[in-house]
C-alpha positions in Angstrom: 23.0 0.1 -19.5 21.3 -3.4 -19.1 22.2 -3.4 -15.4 20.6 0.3 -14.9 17.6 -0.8 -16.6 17.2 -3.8 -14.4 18.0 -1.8 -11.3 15.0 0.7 -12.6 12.7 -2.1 -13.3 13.3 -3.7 -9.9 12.3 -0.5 -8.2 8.5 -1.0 -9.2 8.3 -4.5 -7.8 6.2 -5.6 -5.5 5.7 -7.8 -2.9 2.8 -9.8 -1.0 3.5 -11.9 2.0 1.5 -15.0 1.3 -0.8 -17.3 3.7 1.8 -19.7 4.5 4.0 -16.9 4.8 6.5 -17.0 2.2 6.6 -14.5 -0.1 5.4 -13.9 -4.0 7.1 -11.1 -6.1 6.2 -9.4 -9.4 7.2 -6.5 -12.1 4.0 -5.3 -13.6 6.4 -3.5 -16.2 8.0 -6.2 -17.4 4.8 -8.6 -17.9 5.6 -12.7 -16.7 8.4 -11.9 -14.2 7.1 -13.3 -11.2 9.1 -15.2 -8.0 8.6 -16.7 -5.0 10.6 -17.2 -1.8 10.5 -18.3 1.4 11.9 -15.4 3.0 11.4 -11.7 1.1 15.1 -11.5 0.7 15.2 -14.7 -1.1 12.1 -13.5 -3.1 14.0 -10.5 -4.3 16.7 -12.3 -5.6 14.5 -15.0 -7.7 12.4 -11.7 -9.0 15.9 -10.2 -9.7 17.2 -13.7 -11.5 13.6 -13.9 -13.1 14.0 -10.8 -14.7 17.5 -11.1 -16.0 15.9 -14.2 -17.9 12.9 -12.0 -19.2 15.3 -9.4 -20.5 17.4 -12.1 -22.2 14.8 -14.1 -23.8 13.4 -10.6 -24.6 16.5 -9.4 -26.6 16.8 -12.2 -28.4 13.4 -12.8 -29.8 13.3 -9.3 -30.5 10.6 -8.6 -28.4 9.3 -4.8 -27.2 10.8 -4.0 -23.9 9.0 -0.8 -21.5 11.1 1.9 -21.4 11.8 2.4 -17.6 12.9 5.5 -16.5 13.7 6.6 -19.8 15.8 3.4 -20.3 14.7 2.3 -23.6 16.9 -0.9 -24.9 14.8 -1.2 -28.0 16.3 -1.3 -31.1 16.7 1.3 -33.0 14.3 0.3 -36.1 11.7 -0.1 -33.1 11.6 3.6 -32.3 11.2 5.0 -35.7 7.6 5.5 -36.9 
C-alpha cells in the first residue's frame, strides 16, 4: 500500500526547467518534498527519494498524511470524528 500511495503521489508532481537548466521538482500534496537535478530524470528520482523520506518521517511523528487517490495511510484513530 505504501508503494501505491507513493506511485499516486508522484503522479501530481511537477516540474520546472530552471535558468541554468537543470531541473527543480515538487509534490504540492505532500507539502516540503522538493528535488533538484541536473537532468529531469535525475530530478524524478531525488523527488521520488525525497518523498519516501517525507512519508517516513511522517509515519513516525504521527503526522496527517493527504489521502491520494483514496489512499489514506492515516491511522485509524485519525479518521474517527
Amino acid at each position: 500500500m505504501i508503494q501505491d500511495y507513493m506511485d499516486s503521489a508522484l503522479q501530481y508532481a511537477v516540474y520546472d526547467k530552471l535558468a541554468d537548466n537543470s531541473f527543480s521538482g515538487e509534490i504540492p500534496k505532500c507539502p516540503g518534498t522538493i528535488a533538484f537535478g541536473q537532468t529531469l530524470e535525475a530530478c524524478r528520482q531525488e523527488l521520488k527519494a525525497a518523498l519516501q523520506d517525507w512519508l517516513i518521517s511522517a509515519l513516525r511523528h504521527g503526522d496527517d498524511l493527504p489521502v491520494i487517490n483514496g489512499l489514506d495511510l492515516n491511522r485509524p484513530e485519525k479518521n474517527m470524528p
